[in-house]
Every structure is written in structure tokens, then in C-alpha cells.
C-alpha positions as CSV (number, residue, x, y, z in Angstrom):
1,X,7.5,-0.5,7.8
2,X,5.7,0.6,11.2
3,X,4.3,4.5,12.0
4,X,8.0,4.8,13.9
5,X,10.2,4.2,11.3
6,X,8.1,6.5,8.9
7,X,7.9,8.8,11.2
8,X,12.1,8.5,11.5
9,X,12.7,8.9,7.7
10,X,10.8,11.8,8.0
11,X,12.3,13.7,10.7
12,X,16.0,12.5,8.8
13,X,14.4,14.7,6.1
14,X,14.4,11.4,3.7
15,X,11.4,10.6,1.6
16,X,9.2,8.1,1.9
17,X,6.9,6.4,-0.4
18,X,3.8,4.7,-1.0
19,X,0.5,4.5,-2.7
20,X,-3.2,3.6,-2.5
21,X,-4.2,0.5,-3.6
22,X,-7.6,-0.1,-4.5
23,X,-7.3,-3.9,-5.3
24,X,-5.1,-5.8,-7.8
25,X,-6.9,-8.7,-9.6
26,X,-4.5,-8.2,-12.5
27,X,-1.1,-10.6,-12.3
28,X,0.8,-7.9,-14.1
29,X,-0.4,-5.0,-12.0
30,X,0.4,-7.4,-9.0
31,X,3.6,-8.0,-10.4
32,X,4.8,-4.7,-10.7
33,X,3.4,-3.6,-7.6
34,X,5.0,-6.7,-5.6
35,X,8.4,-5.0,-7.2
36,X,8.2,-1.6,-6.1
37,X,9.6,-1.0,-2.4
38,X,7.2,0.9,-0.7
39,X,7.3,2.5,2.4
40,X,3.5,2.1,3.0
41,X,0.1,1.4,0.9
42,X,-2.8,2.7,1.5
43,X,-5.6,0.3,1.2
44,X,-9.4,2.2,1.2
45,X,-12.6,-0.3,0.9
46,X,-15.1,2.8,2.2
47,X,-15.3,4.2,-1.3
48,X,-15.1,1.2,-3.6
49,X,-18.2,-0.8,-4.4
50,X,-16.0,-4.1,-3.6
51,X,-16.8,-5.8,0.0
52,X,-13.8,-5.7,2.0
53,X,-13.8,-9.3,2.9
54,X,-12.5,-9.3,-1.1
55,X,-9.6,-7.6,-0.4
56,X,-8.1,-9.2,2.2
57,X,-6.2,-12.8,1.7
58,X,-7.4,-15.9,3.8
């Protein structure tokens, strides 16, 4: 979902929903997290001792 359609929900008065992901090296926790419909994650490498290049797929 991009910042305009976000952005639309919210004016609509509907909610939207998302998280912050850290990183998920666990199948199940990648799993469950693959399930969920999110409206948007938040992914933050500044204040994790894990290099970013880590986090982000080939």
C-alpha cells in the first residue's frame, strides 16, 4: 500500500494497520507475519546491532 492510499483510509476515517519489524529469521514468526494483512511495516536498522545489508533480500 503506497503513502496515498494510507493517507485515503485515513481521511475515510478507516483504520489502518501495521507494525515494526526488526527482522524475522524465525520460519514461524515469518509465517505468521507473511499472514497478517498489513497496511504498512515499519522496518528500522538505526537502532539494531544487525547491518542492514542483513535485512534486505538479494
Amino acid at each position: 500500500m503506497n503513502g496515498e492510499l494510507i493517507s485515503n483510509k485515513l481521511r475515510n476515517g478507516e483504520r489502518i494497520y501495521g507494525t515494526h519489524l526488526l527482522t524475522v529469521c524465525n520460519p514461524i514468526s515469518a509465517k505468521i507475519q507473511n499472514d497478517i494483512s498489513y497496511d504498512f511495516v515499519f522496518i528500522c536498522t538505526e537502532h539494531i546491532p544487525i547491518e542492514r545489508k542483513i535485512l534486505i533480500a538479494p
